[in-house]
C-alpha positions as CSV (number, residue, x, y, z in Angstrom):
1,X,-7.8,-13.3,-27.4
2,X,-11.1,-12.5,-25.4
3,X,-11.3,-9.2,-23.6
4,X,-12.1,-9.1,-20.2
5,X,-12.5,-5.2,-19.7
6,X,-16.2,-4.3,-18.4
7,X,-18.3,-5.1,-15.5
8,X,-18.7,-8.7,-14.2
9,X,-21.2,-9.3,-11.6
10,X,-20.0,-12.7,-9.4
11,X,-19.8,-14.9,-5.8
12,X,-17.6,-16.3,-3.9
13,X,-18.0,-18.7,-1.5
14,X,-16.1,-18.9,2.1
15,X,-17.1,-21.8,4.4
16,X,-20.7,-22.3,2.1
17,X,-21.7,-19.1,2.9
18,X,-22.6,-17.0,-0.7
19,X,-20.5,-13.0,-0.9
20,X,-22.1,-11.0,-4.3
21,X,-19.7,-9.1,-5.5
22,X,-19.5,-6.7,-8.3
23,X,-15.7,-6.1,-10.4
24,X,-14.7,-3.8,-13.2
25,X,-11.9,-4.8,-15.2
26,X,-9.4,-3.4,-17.3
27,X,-7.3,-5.2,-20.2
28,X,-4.3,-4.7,-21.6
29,X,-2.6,-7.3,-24.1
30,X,-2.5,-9.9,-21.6
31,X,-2.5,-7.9,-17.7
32,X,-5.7,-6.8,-16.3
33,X,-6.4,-4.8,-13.3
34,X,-9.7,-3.1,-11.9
35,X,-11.7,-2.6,-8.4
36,X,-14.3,-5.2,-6.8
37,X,-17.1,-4.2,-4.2
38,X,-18.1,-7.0,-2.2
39,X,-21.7,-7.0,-0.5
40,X,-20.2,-8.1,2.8
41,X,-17.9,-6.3,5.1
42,X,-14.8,-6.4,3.9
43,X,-16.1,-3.9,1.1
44,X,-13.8,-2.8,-1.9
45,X,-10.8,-4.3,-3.1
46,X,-7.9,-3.5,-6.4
47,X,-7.5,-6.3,-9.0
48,X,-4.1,-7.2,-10.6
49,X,-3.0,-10.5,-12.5
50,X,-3.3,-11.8,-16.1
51,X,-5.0,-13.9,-18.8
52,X,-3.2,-16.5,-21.0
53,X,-5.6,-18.2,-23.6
54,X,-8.9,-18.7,-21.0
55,X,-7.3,-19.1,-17.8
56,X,-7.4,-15.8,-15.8
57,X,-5.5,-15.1,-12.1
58,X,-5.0,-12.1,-10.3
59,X,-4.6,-11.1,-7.0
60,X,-7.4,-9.2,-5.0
61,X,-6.5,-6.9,-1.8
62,X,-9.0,-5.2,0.2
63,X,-8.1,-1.9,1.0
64,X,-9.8,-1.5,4.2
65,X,-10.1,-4.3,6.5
66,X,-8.2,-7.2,5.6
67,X,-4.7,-6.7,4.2
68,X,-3.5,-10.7,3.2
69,X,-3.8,-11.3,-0.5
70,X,-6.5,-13.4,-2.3
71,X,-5.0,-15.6,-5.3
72,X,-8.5,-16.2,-7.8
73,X,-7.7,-18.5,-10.4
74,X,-10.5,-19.3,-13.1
75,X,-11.6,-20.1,-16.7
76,X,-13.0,-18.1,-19.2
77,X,-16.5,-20.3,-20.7
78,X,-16.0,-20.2,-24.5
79,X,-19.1,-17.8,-24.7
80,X,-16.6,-15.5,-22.8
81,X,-19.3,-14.2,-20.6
82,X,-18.5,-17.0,-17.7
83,X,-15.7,-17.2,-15.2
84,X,-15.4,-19.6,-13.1
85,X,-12.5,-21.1,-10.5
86,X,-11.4,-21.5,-6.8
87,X,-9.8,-18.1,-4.6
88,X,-7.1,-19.5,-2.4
89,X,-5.3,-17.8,0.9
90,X,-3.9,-20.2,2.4
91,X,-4.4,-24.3,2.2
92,X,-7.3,-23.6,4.7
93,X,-9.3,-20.7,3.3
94,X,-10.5,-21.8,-0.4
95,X,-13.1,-21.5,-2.2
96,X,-15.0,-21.6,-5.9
97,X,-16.0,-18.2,-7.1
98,X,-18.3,-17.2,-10.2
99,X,-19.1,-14.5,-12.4
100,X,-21.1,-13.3,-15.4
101,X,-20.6,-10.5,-17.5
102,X,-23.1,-7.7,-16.4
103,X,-25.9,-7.1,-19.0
104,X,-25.1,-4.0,-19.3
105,X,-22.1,-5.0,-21.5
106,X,-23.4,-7.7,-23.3
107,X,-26.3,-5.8,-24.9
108,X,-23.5,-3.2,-26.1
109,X,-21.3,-5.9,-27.3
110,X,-24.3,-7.5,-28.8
111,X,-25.4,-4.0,-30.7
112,X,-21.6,-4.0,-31.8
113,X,-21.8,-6.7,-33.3
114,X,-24.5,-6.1,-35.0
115,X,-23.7,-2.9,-36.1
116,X,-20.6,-4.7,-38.1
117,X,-22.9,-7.4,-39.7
118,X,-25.2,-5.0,-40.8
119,X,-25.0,-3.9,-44.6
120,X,-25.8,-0.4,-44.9
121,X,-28.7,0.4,-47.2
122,X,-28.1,2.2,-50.3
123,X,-31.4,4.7,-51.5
């Protein structure tokens, strides 16, 4: 099962107009939760759903401005450093959404990785 905890670094798109925004995720067998910042005005918002296989969905809610629910609903890319999917309020306000792993935690993964391939050298 892939592991979604770390920083992912995404948009979503309302009307064709592009929001960054950045989300830190936490998981937990199969529940995640975490924080997102958006760049536009509705600002910082708590994370809460699940992931089963690939196929992620939680619920976003602002906790400044507005106070409705945000169902996202996306895939994991087999590379595991790819979400993609639509955000959904109402049969009106929908959208796709995107986001990448931040680099930060692919190059630690990466030196992970490496660090368990690695044979240690024997003088």
């Amino acid at each position: 099962m892939a592991d979604l905890t770390g920083t992912w670094l995404g948009t979503y798109w309302q009307g064709g107009v592009p929001t960054r925004f950045e989300a830190t995720l936490v998981q937990s067998k199969n529940t995640i939760t975490g924080n997102s910042l958006d760049d536009g005005y509705l600002g910082e918002a708590q994370l809460s759903g699940e992931v089963i296989g690939r196929r992620i969905q939680f619920t976003k809610r602002y906790l400044t401005s507005s106070s409705t629910p945000i169902q996202y609903i996306g895939t994991l890319a087999e590379s595991e450093d790819f979400i993609n999917g639509q955000w959904i309020i109402d049969q009106y306000n929908t959208g796709p959404w995107e986001a990448r792993r931040s680099g930060n935690d692919l190059l630690a993964d990466l030196n992970t990785r490496l660090s368990e391939r690695m044979p240690v050298a024997v003088p």
